[in-house]
BAZAVEX-190353 format. One line per field, with one value per atom (N, C-alpha, C): atom name; residue in three letters; z, x, y; residue number from 1. Coordinates in steps of 0.1 Angstrom, whole numbers, plus 2048, in hexadecimal, padded with zeros to 3 digits. Each point is the difference from the previous one (the first is absolute). Layout:
# BAZAVEX-190353
a [CA, ...]
r [ALA, ...]
z [Z, ...]
x [X, ...]
y [Y, ...]
k [NUM, ...]
***
This chain:
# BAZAVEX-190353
a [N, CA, C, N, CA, C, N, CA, C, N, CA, C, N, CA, C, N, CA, C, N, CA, C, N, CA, C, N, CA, C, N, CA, C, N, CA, C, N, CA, C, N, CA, C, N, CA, C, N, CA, C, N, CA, C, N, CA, C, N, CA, C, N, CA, C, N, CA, C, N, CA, C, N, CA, C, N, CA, C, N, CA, C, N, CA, C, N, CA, C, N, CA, C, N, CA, C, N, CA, C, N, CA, C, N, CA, C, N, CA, C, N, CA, C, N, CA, C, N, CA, C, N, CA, C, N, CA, C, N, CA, C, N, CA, C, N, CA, C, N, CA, C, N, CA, C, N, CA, C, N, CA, C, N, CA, C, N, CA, C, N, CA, C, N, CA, C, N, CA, C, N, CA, C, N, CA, C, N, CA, C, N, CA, C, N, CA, C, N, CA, C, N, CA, C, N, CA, C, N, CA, C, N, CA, C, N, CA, C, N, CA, C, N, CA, C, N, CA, C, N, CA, C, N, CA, C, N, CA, C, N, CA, C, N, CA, C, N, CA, C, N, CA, C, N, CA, C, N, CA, C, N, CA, C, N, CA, C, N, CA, C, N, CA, C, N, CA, C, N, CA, C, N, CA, C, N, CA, C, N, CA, C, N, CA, C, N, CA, C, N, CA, C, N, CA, C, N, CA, C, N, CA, C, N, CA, C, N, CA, C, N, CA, C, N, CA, C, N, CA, C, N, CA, C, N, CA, C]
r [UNK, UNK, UNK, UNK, UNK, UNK, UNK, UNK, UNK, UNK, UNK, UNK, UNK, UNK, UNK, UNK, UNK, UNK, UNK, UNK, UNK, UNK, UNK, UNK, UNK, UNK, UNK, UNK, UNK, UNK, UNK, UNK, UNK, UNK, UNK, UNK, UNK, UNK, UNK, UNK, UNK, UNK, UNK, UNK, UNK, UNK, UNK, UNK, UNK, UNK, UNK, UNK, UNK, UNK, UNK, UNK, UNK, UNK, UNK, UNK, UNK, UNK, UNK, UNK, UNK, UNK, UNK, UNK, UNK, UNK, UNK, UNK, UNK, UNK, UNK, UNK, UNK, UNK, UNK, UNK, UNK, UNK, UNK, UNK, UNK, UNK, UNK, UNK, UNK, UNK, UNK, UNK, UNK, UNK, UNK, UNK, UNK, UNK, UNK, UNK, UNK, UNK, UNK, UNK, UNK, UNK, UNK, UNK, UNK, UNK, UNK, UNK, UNK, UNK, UNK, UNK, UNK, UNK, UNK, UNK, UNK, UNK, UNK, UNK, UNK, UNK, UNK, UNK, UNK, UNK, UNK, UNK, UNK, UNK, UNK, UNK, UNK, UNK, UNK, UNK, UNK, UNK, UNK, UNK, UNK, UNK, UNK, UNK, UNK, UNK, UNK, UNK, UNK, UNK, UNK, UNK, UNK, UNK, UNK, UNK, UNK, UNK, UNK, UNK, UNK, UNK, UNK, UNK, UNK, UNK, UNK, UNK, UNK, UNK, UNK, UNK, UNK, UNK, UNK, UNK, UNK, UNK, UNK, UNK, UNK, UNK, UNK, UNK, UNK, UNK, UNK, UNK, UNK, UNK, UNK, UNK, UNK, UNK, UNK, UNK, UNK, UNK, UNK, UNK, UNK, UNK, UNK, UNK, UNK, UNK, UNK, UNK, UNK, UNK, UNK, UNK, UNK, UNK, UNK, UNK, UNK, UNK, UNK, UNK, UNK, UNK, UNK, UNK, UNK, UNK, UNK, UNK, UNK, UNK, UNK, UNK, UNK, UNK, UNK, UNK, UNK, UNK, UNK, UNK, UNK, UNK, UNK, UNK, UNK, UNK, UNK, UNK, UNK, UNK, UNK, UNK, UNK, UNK, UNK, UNK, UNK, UNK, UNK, UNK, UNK, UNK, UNK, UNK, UNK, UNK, UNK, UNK, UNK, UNK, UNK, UNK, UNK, UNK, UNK, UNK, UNK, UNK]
z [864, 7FE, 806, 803, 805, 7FB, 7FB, 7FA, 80D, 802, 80D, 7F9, 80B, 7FE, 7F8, 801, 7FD, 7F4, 7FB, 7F7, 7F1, 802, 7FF, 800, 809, 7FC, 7F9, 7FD, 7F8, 7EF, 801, 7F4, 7FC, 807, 7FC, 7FB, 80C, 803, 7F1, 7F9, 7F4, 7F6, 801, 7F2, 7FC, 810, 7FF, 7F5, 803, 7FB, 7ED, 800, 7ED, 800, 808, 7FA, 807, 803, 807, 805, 7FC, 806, 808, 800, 803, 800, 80D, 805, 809, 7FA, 808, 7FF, 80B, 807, 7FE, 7F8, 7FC, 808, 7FD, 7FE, 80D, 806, 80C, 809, 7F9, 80F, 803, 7FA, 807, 807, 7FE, 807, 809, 7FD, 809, 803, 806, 7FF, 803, 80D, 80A, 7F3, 7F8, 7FA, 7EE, 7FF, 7F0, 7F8, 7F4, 7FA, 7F9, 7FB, 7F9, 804, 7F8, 803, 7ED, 807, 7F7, 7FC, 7F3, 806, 7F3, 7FE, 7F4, 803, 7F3, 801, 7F4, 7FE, 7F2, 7FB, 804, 7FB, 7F2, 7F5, 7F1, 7FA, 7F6, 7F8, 808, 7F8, 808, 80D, 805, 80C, 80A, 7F8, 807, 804, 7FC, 7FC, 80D, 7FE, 804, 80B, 80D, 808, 805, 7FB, 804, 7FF, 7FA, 800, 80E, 801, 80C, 809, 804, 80A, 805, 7F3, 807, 808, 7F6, 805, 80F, 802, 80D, 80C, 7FA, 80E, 800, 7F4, 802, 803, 7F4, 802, 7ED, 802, 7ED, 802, 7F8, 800, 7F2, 804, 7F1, 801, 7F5, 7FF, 7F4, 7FF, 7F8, 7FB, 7F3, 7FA, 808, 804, 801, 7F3, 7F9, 7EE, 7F5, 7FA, 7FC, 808, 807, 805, 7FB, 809, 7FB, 809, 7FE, 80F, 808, 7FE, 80A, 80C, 7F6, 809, 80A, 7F9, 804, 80E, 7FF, 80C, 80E, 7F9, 806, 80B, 7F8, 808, 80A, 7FC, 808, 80E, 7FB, 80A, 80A, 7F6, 805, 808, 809, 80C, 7FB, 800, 7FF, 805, 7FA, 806, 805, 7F0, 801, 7F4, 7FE, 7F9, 800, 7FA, 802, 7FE, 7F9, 803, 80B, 80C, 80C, 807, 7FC, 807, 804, 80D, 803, 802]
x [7F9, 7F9, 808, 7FA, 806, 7FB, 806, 7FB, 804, 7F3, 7FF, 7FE, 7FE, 7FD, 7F7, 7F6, 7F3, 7FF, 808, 800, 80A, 809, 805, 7F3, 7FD, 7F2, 7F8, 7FB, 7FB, 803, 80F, 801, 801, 80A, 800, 7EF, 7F4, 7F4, 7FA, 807, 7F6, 80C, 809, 80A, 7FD, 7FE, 7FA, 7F4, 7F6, 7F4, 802, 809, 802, 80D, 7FF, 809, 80E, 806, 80F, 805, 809, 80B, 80B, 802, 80D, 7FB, 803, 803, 80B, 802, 80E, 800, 805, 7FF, 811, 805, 809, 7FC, 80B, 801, 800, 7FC, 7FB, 7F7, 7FA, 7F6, 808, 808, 807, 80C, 808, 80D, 7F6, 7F7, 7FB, 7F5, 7F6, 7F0, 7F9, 802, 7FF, 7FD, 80E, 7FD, 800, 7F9, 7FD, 7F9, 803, 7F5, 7FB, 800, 7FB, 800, 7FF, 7FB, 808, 80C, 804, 7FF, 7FB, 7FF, 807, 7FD, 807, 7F8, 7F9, 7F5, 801, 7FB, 802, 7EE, 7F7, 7F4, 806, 7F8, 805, 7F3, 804, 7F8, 7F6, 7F9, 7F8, 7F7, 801, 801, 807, 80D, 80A, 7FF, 7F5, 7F8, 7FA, 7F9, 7EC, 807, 808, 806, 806, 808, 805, 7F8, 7F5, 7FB, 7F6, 7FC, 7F4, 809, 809, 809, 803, 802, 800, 7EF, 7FD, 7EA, 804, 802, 7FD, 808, 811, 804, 804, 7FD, 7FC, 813, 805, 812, 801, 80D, 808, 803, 7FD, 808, 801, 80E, 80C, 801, 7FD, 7FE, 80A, 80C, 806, 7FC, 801, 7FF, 80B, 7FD, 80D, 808, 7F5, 802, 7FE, 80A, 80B, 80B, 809, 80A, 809, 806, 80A, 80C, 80E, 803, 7F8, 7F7, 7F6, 7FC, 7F7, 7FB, 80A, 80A, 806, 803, 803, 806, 7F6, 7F4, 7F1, 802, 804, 800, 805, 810, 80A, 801, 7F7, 801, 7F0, 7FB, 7F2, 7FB, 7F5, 7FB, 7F2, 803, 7F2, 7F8, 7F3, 7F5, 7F2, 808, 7F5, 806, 801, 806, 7F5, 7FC, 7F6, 80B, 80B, 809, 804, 801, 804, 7F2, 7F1, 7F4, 7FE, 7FC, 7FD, 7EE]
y [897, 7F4, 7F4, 7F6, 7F4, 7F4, 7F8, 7F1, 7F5, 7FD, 7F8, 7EF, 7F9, 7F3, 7FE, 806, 7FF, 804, 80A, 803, 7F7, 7FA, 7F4, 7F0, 803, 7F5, 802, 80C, 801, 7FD, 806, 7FD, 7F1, 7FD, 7EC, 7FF, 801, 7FB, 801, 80D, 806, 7F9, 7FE, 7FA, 7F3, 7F8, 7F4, 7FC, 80A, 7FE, 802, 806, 801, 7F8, 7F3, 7F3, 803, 80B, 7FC, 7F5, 7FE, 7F7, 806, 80A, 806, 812, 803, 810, 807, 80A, 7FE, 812, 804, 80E, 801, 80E, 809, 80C, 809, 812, 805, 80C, 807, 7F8, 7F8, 7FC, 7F4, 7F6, 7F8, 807, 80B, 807, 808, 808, 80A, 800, 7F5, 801, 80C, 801, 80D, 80F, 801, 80A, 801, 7EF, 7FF, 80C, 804, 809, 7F3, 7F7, 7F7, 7F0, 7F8, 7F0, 7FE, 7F8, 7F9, 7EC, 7FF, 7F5, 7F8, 7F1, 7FD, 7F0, 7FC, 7F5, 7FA, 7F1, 7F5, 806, 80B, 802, 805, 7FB, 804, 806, 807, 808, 80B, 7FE, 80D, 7FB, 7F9, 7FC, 808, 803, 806, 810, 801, 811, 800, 7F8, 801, 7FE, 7F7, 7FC, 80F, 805, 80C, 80A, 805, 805, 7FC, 7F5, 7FF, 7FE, 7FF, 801, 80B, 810, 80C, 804, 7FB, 802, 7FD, 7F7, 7F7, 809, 7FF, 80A, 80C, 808, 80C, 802, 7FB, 804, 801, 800, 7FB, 7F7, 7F9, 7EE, 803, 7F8, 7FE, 7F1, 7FB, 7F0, 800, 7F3, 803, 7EE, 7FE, 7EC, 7FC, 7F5, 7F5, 7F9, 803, 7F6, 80E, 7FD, 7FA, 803, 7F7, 803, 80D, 802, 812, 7FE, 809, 802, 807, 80D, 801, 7F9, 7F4, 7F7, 7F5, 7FC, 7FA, 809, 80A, 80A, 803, 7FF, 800, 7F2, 7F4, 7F0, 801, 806, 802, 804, 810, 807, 804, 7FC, 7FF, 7F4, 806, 7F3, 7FE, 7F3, 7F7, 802, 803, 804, 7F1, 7FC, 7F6, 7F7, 7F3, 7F4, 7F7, 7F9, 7F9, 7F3, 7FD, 7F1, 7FC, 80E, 800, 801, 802, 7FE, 7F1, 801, 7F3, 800]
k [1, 1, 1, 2, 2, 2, 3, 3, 3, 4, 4, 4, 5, 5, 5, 6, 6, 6, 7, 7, 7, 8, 8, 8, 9, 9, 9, 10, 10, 10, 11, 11, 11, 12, 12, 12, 13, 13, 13, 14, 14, 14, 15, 15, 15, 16, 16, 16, 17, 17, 17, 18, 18, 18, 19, 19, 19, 20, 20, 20, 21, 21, 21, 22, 22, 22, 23, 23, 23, 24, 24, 24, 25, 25, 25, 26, 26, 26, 27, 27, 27, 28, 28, 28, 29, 29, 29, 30, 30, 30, 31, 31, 31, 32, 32, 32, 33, 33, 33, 34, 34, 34, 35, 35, 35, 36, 36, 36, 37, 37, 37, 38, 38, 38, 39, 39, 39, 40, 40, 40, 41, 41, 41, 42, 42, 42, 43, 43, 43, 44, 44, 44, 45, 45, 45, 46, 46, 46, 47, 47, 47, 48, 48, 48, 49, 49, 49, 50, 50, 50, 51, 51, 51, 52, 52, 52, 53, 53, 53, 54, 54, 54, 55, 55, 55, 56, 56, 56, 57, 57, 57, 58, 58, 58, 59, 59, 59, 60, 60, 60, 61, 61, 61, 62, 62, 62, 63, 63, 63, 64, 64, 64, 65, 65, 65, 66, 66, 66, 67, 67, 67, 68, 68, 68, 69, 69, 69, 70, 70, 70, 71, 71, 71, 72, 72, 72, 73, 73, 73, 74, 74, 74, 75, 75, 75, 76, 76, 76, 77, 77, 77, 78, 78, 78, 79, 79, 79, 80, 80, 80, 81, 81, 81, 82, 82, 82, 83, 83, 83, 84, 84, 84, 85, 85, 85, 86, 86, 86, 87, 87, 87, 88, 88, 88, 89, 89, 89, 90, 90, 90, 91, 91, 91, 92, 92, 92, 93, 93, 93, 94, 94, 94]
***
């Protein structure tokens, strides 16, 4: 499997639409796209929002997506900020 651009827009395109402010790409598909088993991601979408989003997100590309909260902060997340690339910011949208 390969996580392409497109596939990356898609997800922003759909995180957007259940309110995101912030997406940001971790794990295998940011180190290895080419040969991701999965779609890691890490988003401010809360509650069960945070479901229905990952769930229609597997619907849509037909992969695993692992969506992890941004909120409540963790070292996790913090490590996710760090190390993870911005997908989408809406403070940095112009």
């Amino acid at each position: 499997m390969s996580i392409t651009a497109e596939t990356l827009r898609t997800a922003v395109e759909l995180a957007r639409s259940y309110g995101a402010t912030r997406v940001l790409l971790f794990g295998s598909a940011l180190s290895d796209p080419a040969n991701a088993q999965d779609l890691d991601l890490a988003t401010d979408i809360s509650g069960l929002d945070l479901f229905a989003y990952a769930g229609q997100l597997e619907e849509r590309l037909g992969i695993s997506v692992d969506v992890v909260p941004l909120t409540p902060r963790t070292p996790f997340t913090d490590h996710i900020a760090q190390t993870g690339e911005v997908l989408y910011d809406a403070a940095l949208a112009r």
